[in-house]
N, CA, C and O atoms as a printed pandas DataFrame, in Angstrom:
     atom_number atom_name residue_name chain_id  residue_number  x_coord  y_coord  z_coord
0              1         N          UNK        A               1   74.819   78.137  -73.784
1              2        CA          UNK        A               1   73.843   77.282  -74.396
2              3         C          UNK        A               1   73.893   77.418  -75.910
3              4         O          UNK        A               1   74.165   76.439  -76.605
4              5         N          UNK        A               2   73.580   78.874  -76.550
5              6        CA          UNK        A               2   73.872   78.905  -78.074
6              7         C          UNK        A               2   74.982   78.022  -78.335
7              8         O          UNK        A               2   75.063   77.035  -79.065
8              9         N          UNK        A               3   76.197   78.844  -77.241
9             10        CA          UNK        A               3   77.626   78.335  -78.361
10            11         C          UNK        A               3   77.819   76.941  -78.226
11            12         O          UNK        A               3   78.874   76.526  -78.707
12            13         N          UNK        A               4   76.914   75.936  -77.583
13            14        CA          UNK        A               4   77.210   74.787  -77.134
14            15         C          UNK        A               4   76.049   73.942  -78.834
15            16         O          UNK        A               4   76.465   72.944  -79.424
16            17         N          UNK        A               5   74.976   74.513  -79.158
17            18        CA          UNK        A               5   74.307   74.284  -79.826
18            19         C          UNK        A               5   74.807   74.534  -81.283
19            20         O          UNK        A               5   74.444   73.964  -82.312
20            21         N          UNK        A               6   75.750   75.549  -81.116
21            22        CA          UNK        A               6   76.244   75.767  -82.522
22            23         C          UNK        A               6   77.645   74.901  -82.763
23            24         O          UNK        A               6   78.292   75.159  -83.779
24            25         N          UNK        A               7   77.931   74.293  -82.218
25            26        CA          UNK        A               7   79.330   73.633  -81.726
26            27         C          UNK        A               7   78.066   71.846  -82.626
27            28         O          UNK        A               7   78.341   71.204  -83.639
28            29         N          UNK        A               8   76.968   71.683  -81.777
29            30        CA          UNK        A               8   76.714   70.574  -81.990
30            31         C          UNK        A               8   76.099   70.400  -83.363
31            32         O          UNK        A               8   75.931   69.285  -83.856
32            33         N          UNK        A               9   75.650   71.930  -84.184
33            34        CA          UNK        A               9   75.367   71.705  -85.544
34            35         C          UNK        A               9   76.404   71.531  -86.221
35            36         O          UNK        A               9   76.285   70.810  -87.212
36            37         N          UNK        A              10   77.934   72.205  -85.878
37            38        CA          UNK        A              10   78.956   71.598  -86.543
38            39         C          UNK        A              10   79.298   70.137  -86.687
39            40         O          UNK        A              10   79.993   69.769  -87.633
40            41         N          UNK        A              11   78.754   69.129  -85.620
41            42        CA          UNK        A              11   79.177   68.011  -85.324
42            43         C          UNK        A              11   80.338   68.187  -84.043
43            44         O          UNK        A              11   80.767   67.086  -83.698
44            45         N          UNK        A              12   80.912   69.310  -83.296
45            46        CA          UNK        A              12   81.535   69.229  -82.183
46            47         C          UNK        A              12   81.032   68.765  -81.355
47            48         O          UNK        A              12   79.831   68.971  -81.179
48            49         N          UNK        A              13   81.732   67.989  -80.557
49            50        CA          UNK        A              13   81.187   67.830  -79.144
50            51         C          UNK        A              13   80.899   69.264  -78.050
51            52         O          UNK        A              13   81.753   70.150  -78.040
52            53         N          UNK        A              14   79.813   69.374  -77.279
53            54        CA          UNK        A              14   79.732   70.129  -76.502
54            55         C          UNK        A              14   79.268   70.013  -74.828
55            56         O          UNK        A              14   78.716   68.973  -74.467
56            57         N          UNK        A              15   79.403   70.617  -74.283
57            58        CA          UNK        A              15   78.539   70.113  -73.002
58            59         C          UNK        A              15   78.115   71.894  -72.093
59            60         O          UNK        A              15   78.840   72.792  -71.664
60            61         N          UNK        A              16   76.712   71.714  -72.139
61            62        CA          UNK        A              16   75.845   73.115  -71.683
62            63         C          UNK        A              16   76.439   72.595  -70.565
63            64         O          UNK        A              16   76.729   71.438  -70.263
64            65         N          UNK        A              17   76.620   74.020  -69.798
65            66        CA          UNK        A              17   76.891   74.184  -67.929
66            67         C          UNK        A              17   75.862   74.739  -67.766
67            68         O          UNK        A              17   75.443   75.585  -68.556
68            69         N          UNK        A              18   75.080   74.277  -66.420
69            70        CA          UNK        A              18   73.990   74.723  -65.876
70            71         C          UNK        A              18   74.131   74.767  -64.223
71            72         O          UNK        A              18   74.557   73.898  -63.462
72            73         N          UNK        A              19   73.640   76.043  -63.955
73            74        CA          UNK        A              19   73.301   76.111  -62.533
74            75         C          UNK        A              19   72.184   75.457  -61.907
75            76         O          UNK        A              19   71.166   75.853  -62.474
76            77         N          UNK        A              20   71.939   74.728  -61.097
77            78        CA          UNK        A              20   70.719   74.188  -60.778
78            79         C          UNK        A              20   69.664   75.046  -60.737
79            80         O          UNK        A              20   68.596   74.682  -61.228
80            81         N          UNK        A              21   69.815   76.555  -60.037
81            82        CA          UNK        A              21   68.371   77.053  -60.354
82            83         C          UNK        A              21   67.545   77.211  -61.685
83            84         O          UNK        A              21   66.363   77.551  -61.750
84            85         N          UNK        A              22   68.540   76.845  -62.933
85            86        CA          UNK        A              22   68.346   77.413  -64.304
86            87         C          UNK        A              22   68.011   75.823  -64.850
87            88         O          UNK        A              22   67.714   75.536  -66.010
88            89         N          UNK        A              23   68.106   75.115  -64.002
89            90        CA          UNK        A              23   67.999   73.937  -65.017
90            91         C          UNK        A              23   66.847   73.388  -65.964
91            92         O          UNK        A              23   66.963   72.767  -67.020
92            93         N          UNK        A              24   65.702   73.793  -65.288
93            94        CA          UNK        A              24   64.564   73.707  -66.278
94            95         C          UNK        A              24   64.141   75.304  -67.827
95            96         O          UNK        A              24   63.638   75.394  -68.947
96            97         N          UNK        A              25   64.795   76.189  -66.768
97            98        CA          UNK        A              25   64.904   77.373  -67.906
98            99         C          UNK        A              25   65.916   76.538  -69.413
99           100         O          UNK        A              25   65.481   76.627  -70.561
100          101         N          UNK        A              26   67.177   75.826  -69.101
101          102        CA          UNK        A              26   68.215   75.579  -69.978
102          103         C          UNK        A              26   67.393   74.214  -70.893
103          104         O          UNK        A              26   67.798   73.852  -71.998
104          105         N          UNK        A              27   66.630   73.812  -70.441
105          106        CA          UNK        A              27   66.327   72.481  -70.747
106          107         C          UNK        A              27   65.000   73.018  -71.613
107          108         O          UNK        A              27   64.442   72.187  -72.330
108          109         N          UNK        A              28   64.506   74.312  -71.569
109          110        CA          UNK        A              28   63.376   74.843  -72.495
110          111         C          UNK        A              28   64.239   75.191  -73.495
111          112         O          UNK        A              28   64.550   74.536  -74.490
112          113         N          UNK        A              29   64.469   75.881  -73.278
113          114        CA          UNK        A              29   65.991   76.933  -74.377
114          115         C          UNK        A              29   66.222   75.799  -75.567
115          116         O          UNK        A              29   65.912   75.859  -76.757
116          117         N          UNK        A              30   66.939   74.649  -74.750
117          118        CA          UNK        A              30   67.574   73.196  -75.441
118          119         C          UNK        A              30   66.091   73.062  -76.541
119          120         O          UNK        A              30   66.255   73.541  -77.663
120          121         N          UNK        A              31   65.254   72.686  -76.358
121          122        CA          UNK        A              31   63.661   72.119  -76.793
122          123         C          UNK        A              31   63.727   73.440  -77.986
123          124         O          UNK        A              31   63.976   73.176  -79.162
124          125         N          UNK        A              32   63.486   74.802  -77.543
125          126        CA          UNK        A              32   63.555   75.700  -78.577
126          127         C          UNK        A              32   64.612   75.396  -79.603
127          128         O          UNK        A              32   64.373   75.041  -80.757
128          129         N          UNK        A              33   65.180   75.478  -79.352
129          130        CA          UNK        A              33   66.581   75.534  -80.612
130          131         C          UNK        A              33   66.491   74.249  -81.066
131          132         O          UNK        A              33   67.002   74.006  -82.159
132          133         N          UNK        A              34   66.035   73.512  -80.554
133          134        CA          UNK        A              34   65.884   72.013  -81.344
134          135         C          UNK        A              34   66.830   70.832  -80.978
135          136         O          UNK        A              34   66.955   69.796  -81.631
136          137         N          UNK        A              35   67.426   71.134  -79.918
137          138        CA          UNK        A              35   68.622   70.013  -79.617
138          139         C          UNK        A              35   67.459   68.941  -78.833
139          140         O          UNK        A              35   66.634   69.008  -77.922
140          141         N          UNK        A              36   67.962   67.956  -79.797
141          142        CA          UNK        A              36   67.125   66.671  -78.735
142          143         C          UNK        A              36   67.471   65.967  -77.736
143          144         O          UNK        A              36   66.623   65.190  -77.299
144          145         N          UNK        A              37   68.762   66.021  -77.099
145          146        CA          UNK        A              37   69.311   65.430  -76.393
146          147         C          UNK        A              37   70.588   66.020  -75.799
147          148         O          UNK        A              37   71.607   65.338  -75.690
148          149         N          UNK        A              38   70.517   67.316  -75.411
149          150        CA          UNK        A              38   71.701   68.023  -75.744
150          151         C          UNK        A              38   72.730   67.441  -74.245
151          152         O          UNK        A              38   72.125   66.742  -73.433
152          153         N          UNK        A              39   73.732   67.657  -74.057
153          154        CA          UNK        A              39   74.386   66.945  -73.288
154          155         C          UNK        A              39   74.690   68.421  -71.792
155          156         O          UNK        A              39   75.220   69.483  -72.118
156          157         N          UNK        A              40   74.502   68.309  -71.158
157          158        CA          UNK        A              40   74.000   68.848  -70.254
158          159         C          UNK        A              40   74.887   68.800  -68.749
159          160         O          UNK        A              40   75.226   67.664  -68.418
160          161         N          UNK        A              41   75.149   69.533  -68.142
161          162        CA          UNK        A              41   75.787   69.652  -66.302
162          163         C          UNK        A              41   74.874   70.314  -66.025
163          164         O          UNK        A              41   74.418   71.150  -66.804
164          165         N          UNK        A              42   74.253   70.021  -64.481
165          166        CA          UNK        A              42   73.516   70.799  -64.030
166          167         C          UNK        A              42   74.657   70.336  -62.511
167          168         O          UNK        A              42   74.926   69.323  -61.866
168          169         N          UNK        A              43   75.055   71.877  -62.519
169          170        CA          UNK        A              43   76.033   71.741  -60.828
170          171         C          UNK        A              43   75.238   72.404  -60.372
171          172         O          UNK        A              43   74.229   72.785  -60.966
172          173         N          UNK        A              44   75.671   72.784  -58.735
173          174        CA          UNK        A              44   75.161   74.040  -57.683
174          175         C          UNK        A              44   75.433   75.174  -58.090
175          176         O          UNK        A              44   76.309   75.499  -58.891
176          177         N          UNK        A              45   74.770   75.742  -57.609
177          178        CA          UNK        A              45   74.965   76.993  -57.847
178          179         C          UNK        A              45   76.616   78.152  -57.125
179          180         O          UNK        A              45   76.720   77.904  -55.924
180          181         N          UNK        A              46   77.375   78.863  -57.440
181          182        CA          UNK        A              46   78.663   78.844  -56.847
182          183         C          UNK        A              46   78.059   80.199  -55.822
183          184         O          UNK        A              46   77.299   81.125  -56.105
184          185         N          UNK        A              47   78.551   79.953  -54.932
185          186        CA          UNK        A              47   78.547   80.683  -54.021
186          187         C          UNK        A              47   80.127   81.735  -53.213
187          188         O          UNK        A              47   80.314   81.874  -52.005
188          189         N          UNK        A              48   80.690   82.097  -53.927
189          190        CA          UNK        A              48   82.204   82.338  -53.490
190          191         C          UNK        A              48   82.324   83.138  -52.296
191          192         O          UNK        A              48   83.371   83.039  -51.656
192          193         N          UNK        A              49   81.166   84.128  -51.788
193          194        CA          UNK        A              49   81.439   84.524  -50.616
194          195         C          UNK        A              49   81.111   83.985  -49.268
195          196         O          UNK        A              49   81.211   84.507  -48.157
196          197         N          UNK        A              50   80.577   82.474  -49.750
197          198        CA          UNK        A              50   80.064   81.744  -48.383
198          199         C          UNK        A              50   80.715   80.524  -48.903
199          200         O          UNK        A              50   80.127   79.462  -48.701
200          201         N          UNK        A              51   81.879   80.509  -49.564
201          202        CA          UNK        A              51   82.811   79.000  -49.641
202          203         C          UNK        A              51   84.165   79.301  -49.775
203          204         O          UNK        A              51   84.476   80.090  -50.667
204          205         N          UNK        A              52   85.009   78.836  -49.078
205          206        CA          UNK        A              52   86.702   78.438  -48.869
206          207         C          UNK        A              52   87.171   78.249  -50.098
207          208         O          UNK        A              52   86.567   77.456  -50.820
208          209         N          UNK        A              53   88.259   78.884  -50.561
209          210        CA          UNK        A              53   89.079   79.023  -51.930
210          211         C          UNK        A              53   89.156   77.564  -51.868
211          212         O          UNK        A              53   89.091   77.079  -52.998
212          213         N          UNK        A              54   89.277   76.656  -50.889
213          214        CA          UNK        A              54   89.462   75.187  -51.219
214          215         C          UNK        A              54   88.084   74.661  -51.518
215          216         O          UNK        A              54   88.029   73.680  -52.260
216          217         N          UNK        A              55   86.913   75.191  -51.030
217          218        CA          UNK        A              55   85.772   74.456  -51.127
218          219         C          UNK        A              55   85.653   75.226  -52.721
219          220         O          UNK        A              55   84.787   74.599  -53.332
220          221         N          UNK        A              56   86.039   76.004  -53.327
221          222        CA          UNK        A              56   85.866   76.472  -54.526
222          223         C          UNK        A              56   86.372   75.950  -55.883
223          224         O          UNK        A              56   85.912   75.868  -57.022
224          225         N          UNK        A              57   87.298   75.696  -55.382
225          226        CA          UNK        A              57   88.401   74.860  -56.275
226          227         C          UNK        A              57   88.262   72.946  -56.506
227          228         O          UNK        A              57   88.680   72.158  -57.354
228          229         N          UNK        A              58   87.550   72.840  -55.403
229          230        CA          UNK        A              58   87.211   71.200  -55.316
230          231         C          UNK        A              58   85.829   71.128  -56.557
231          232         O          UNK        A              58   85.666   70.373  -57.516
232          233         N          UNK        A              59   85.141   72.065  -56.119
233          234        CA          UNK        A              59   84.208   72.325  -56.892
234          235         C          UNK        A              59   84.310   71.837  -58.365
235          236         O          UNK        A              59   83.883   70.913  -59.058
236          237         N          UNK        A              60   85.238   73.136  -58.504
237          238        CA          UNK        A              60   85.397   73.743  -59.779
238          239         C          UNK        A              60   86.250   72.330  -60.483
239          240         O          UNK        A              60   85.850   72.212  -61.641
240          241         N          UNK        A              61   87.072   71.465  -60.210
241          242        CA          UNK        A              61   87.869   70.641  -59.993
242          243         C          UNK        A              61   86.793   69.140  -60.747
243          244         O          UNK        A              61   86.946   68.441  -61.749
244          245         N          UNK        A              62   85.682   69.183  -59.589
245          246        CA          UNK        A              62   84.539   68.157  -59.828
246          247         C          UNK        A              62   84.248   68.775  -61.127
247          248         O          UNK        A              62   84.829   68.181  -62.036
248          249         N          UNK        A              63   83.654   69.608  -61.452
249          250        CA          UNK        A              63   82.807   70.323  -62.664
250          251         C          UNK        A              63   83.659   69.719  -63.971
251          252         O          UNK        A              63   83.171   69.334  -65.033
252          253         N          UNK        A              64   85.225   69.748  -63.551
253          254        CA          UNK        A              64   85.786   70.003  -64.732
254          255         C          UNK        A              64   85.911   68.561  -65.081
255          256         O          UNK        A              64   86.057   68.360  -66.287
256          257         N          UNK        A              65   85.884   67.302  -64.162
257          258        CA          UNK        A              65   86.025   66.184  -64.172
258          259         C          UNK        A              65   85.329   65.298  -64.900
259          260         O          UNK        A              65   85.603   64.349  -65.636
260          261         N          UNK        A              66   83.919   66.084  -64.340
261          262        CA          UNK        A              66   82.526   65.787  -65.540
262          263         C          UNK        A              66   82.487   65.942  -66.737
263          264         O          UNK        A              66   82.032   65.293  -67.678
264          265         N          UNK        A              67   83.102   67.037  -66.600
265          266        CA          UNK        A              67   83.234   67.771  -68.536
266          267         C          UNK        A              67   83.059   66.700  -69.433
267          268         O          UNK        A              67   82.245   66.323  -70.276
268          269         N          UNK        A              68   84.849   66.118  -68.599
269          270        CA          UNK        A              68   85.738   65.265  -69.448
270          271         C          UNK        A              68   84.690   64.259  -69.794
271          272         O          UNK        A              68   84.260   64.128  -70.940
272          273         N          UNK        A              69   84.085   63.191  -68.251
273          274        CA          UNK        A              69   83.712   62.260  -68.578
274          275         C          UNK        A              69   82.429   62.009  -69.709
275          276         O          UNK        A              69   82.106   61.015  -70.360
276          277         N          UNK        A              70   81.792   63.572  -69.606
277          278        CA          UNK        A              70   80.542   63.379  -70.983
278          279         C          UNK        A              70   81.112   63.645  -71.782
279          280         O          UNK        A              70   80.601   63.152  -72.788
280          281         N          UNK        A              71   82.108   64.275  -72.049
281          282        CA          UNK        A              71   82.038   64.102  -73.430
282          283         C          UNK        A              71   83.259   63.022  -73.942
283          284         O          UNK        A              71   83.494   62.982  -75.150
284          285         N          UNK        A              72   83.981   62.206  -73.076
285          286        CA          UNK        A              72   84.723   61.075  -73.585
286          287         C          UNK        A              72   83.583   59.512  -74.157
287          288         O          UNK        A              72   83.873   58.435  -74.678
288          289         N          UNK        A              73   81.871   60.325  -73.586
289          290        CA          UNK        A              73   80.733   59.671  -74.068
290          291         C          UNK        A              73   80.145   59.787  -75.138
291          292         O          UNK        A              73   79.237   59.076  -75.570
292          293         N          UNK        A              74   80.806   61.004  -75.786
293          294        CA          UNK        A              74   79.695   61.839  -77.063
294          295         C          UNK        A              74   80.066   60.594  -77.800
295          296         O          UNK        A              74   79.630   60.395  -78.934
């Protein structure tokens, strides 16, 4: 979250990763530091000992897909 906030006072593009249980914790944090709109993933939470190296990787795969697409939005 900082390094995503300090990325966006430079003018970088950034994008916070969030676990869903944290998502309203990340979205206070955001409000503190002053980002008004900060650009944001909220995935599941990873579970690796109750998911298939393939169900892990699809995952991880989706996550990374998103990345791209917010910030080919910034």
């Amino acid at each position: 979250m900082r390094d995503a906030f300090q990325a966006w006072k430079q003018g970088i593009p950034a994008v916070v990763l969030v676990h869903e249980p944290f998502a309203t914790l990340a979205k206070a944090q955001c409000q503190s530091l002053g980002a008004k709109d900060p650009t944001t993933l909220v995935y599941k939470q990873d579970a690796p000992a109750r998911e298939s190296d393939e169900e892990s990787i699809e995952k991880a795969r989706h996550v990374a897909a998103e990345v791209v697409r917010l910030l080919s939005h910034v």
